[in-house]
N, CA, C and O atoms as a GROMACS GRO file, in nm:
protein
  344
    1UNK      N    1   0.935   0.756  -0.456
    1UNK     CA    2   0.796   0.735  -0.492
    1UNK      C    3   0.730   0.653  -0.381
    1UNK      O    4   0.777   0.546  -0.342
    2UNK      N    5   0.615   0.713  -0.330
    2UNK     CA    6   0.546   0.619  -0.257
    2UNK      C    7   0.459   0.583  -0.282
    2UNK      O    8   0.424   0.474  -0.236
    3UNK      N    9   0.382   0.653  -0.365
    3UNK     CA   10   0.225   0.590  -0.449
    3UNK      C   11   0.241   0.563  -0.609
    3UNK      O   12   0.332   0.615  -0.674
    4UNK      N   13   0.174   0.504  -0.647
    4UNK     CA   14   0.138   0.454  -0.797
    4UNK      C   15   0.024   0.454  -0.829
    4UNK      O   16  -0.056   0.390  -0.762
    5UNK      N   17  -0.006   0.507  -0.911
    5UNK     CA   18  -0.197   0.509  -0.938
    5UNK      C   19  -0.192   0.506  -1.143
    5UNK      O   20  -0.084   0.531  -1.198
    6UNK      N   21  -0.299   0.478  -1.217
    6UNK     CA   22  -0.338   0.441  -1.359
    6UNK      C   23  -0.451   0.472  -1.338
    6UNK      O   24  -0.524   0.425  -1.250
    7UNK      N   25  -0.494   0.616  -1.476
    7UNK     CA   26  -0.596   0.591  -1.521
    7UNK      C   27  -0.692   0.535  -1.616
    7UNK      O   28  -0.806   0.570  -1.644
    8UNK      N   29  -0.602   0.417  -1.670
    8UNK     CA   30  -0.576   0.330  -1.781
    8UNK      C   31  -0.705   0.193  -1.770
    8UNK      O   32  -0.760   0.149  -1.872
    9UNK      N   33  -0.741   0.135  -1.611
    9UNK     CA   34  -0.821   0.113  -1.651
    9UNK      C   35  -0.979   0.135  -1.509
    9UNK      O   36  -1.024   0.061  -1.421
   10UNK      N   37  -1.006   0.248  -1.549
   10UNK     CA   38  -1.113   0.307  -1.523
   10UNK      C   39  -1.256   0.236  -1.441
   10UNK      O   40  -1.333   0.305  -1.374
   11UNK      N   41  -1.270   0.096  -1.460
   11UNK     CA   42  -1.364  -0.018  -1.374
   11UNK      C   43  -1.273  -0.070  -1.272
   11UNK      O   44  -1.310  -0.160  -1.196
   12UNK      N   45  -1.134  -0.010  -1.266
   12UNK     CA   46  -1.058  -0.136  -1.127
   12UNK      C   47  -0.951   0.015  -1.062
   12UNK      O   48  -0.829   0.023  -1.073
   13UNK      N   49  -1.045   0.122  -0.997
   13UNK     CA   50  -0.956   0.183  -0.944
   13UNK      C   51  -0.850   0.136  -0.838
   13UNK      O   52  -0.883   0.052  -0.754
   14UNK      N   53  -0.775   0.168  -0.839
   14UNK     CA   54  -0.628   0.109  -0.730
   14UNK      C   55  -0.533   0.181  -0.720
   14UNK      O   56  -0.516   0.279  -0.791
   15UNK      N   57  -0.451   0.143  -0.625
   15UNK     CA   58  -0.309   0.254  -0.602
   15UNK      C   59  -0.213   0.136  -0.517
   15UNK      O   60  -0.253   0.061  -0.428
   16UNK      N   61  -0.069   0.148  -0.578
   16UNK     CA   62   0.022   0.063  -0.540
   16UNK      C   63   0.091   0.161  -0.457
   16UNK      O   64   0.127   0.273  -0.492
   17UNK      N   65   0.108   0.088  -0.309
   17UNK     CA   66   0.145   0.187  -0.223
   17UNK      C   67   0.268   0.093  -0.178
   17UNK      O   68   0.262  -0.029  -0.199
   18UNK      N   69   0.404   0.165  -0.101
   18UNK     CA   70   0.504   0.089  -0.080
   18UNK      C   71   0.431   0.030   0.125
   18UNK      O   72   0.316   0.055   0.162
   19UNK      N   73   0.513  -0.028   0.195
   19UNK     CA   74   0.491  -0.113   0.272
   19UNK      C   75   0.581  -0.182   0.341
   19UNK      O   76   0.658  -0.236   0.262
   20UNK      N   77   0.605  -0.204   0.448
   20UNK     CA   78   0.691  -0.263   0.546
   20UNK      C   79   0.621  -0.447   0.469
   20UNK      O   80   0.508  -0.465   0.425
   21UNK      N   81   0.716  -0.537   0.476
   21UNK     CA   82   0.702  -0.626   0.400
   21UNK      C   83   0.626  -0.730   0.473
   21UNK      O   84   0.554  -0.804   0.407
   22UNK      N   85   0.638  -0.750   0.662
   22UNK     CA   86   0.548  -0.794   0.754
   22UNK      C   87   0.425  -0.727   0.761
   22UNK      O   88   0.323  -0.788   0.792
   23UNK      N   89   0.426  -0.584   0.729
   23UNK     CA   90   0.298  -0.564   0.762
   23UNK      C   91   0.218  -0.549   0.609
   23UNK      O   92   0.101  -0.512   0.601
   24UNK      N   93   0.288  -0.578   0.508
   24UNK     CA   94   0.211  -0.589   0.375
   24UNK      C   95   0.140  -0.728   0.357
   24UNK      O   96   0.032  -0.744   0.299
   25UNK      N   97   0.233  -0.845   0.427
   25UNK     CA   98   0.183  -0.998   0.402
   25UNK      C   99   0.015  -0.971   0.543
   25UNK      O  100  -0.093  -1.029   0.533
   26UNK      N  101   0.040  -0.902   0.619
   26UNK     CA  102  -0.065  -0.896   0.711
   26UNK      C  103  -0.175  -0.858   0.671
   26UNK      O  104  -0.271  -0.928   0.702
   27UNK      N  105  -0.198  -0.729   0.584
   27UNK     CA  106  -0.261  -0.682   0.491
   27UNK      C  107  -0.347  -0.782   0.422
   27UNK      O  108  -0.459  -0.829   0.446
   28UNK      N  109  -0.259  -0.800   0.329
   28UNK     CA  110  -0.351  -0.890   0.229
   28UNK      C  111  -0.366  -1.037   0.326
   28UNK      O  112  -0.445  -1.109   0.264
   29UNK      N  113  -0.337  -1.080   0.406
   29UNK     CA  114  -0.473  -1.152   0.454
   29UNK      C  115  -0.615  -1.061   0.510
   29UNK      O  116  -0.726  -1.103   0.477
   30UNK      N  117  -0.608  -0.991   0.557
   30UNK     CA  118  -0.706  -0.949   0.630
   30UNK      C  119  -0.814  -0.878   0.511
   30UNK      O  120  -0.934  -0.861   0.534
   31UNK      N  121  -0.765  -0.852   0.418
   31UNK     CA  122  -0.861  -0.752   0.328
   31UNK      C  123  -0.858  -0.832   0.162
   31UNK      O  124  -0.746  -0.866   0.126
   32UNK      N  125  -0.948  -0.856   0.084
   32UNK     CA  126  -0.952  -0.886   0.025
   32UNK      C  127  -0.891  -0.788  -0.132
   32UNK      O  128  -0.833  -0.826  -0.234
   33UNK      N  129  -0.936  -0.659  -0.088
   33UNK     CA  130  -0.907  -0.521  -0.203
   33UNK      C  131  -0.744  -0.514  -0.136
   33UNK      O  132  -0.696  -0.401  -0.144
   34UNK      N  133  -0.662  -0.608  -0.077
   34UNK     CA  134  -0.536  -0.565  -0.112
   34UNK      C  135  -0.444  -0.692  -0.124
   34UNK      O  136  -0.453  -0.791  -0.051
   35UNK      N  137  -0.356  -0.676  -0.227
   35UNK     CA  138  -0.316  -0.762  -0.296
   35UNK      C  139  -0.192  -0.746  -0.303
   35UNK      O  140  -0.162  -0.641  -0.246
   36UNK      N  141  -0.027  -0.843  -0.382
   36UNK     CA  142   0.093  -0.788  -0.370
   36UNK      C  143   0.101  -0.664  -0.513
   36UNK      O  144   0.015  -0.667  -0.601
   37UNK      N  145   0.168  -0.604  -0.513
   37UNK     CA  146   0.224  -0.464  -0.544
   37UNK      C  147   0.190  -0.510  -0.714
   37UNK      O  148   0.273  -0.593  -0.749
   38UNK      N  149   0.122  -0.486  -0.789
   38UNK     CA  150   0.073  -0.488  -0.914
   38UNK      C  151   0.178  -0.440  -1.014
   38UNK      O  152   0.170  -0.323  -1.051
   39UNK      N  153   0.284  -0.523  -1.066
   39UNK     CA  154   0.370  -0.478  -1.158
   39UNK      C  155   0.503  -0.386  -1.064
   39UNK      O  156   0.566  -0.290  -1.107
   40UNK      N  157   0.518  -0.450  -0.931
   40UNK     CA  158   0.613  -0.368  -0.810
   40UNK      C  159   0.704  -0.462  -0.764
   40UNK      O  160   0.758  -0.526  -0.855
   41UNK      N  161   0.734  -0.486  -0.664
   41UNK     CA  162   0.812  -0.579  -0.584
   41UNK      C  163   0.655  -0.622  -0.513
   41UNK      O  164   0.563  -0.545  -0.483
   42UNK      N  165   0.658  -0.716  -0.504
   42UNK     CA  166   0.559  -0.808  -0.420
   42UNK      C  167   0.627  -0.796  -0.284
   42UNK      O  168   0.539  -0.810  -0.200
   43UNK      N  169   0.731  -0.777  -0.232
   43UNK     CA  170   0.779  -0.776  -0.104
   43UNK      C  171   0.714  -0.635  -0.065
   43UNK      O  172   0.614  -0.642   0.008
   44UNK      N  173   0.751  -0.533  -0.098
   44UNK     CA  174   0.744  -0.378  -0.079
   44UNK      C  175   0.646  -0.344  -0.090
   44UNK      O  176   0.630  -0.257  -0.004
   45UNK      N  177   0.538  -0.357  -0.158
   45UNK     CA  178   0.434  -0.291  -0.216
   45UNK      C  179   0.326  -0.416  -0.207
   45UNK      O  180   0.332  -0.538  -0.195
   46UNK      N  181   0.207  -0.301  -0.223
   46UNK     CA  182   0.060  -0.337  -0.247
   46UNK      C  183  -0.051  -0.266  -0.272
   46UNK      O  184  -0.088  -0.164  -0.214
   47UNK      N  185  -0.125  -0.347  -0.397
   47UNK     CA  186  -0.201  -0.242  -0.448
   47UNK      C  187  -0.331  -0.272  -0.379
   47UNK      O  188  -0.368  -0.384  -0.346
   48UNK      N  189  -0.395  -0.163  -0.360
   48UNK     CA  190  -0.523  -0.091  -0.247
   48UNK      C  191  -0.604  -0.095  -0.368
   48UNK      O  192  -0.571  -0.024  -0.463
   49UNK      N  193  -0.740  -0.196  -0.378
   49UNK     CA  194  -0.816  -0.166  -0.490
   49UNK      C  195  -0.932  -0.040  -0.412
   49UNK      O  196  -0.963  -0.047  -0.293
   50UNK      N  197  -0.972   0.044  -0.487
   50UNK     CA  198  -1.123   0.159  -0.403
   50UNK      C  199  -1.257   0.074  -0.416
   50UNK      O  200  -1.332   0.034  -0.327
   51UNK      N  201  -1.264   0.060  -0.553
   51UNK     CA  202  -1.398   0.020  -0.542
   51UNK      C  203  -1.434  -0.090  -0.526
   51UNK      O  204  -1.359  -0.183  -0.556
   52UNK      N  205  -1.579  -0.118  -0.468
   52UNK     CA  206  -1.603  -0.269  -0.470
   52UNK      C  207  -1.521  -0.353  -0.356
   52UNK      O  208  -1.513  -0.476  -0.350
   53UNK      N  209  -1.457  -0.253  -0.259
   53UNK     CA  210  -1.360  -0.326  -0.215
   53UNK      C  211  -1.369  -0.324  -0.084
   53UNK      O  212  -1.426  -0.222  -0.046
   54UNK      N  213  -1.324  -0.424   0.035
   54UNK     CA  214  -1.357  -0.431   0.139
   54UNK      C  215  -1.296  -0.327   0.225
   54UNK      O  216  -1.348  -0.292   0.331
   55UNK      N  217  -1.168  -0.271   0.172
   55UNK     CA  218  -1.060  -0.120   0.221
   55UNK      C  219  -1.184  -0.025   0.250
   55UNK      O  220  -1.276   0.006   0.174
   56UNK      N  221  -1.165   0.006   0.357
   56UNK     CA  222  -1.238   0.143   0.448
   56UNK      C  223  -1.137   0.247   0.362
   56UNK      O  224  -1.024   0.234   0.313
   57UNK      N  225  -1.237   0.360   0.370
   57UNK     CA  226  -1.153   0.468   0.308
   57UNK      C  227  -1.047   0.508   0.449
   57UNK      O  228  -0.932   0.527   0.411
   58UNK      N  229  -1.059   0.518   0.551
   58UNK     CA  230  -1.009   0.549   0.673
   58UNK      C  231  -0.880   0.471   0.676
   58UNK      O  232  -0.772   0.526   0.694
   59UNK      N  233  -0.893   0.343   0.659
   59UNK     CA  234  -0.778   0.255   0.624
   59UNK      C  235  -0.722   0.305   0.499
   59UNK      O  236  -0.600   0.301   0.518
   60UNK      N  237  -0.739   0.341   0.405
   60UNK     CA  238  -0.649   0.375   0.266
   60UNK      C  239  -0.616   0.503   0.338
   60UNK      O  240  -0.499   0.504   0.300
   61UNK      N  241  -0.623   0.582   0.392
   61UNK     CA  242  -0.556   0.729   0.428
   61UNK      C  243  -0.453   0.676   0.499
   61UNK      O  244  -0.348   0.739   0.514
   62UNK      N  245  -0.477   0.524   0.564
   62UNK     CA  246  -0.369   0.529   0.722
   62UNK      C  247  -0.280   0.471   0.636
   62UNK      O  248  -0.165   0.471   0.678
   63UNK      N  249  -0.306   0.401   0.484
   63UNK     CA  250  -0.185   0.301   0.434
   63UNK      C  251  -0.118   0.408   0.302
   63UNK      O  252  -0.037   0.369   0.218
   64UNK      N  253  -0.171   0.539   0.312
   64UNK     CA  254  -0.128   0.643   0.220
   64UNK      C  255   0.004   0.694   0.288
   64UNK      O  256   0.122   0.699   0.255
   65UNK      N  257  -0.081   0.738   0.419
   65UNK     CA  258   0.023   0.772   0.510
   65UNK      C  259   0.166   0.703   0.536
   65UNK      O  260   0.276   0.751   0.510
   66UNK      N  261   0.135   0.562   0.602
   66UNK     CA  262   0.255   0.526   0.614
   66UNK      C  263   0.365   0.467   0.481
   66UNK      O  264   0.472   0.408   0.498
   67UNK      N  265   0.311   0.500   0.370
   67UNK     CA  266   0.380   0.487   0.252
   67UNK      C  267   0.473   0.563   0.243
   67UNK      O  268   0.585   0.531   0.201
   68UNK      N  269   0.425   0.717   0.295
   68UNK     CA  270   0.465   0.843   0.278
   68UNK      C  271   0.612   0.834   0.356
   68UNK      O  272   0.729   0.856   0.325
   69UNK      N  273   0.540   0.787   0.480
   69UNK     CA  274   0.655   0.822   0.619
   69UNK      C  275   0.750   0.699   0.568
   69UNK      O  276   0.864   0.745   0.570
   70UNK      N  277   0.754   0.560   0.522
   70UNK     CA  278   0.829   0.487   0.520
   70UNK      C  279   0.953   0.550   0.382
   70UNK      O  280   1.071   0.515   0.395
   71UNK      N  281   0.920   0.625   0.276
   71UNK     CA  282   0.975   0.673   0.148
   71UNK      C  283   1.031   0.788   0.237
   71UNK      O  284   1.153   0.789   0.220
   72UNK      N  285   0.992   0.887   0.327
   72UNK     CA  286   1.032   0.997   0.342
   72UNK      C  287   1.132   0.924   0.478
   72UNK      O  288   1.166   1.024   0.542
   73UNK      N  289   1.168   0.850   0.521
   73UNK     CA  290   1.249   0.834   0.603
   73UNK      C  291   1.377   0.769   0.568
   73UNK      O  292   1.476   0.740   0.635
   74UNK      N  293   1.339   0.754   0.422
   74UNK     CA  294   1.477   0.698   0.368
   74UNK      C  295   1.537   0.802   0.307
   74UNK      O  296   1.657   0.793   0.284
   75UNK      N  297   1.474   0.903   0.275
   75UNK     CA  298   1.512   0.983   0.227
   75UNK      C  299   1.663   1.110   0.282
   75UNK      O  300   1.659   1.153   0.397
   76UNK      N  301   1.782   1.154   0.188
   76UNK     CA  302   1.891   1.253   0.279
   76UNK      C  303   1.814   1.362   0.305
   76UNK      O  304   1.708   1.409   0.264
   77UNK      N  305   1.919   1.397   0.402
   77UNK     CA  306   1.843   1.507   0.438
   77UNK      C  307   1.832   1.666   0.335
   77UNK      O  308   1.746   1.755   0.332
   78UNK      N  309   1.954   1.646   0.264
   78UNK     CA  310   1.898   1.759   0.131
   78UNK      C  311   1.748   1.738   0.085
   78UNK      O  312   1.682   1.830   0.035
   79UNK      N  313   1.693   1.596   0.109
   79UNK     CA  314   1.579   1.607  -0.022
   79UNK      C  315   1.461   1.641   0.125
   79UNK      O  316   1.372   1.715   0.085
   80UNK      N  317   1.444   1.609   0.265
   80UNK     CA  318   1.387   1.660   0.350
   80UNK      C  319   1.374   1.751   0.364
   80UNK      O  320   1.258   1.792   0.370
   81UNK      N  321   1.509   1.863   0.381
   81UNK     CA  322   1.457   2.005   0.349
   81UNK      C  323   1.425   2.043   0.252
   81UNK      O  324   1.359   2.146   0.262
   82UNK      N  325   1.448   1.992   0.110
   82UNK     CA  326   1.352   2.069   0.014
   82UNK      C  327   1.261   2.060   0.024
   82UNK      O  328   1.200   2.166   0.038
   83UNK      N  329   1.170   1.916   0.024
   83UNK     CA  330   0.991   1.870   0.048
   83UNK      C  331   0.988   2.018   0.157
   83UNK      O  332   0.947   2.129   0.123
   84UNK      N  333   1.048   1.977   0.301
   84UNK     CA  334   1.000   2.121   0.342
   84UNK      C  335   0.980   2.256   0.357
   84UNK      O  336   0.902   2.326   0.422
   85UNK      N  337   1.070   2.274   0.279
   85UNK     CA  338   1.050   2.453   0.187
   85UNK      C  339   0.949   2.435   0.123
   85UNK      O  340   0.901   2.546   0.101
   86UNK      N  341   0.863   2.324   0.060
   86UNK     CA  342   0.815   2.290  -0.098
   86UNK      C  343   0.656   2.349  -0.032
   86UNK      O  344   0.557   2.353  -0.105
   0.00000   0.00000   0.00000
């Protein structure tokens, strides 16, 4: 899993994304809409609030992304070639 998202509560959109643990503490200084991992490991993760929030959408694609690549690189290689048949 690399993302986490709730549509539970509807005024505080967000998504708990996983994270290199230096560059997650870097994060949440610099941006206020990101915070440690909401109900996650506070080391690993952090949740990206959307709205209201100082996160560029440009920045949430680049921290979607490397969620992706950090989960898919741990991943064996059976489950690599399936995603890539998929």
């Amino acid at each position: 899993m690399f993302a986490l998202t709730s549509d539970k509560e509807p005024r505080n959109h967000s998504v708990n994304l996983k994270c290199d643990p230096i560059y997650a503490l870097e994060l949440r200084s610099l941006y206020e809409g990101i915070v440690s991992g909401y109900h996650m490991s506070k080391k690993h993760w952090n949740t990206v609030t959307f709205e209201g929030s100082d996160v560029d959408d440009e920045t949430i694609v680049e921290l979607v992304d490397n969620s992706y690549n950090l989960v898919y690189k741990s991943l064996t290689k059976k489950k690599k070639a399936f995603l890539e048949k998929s």
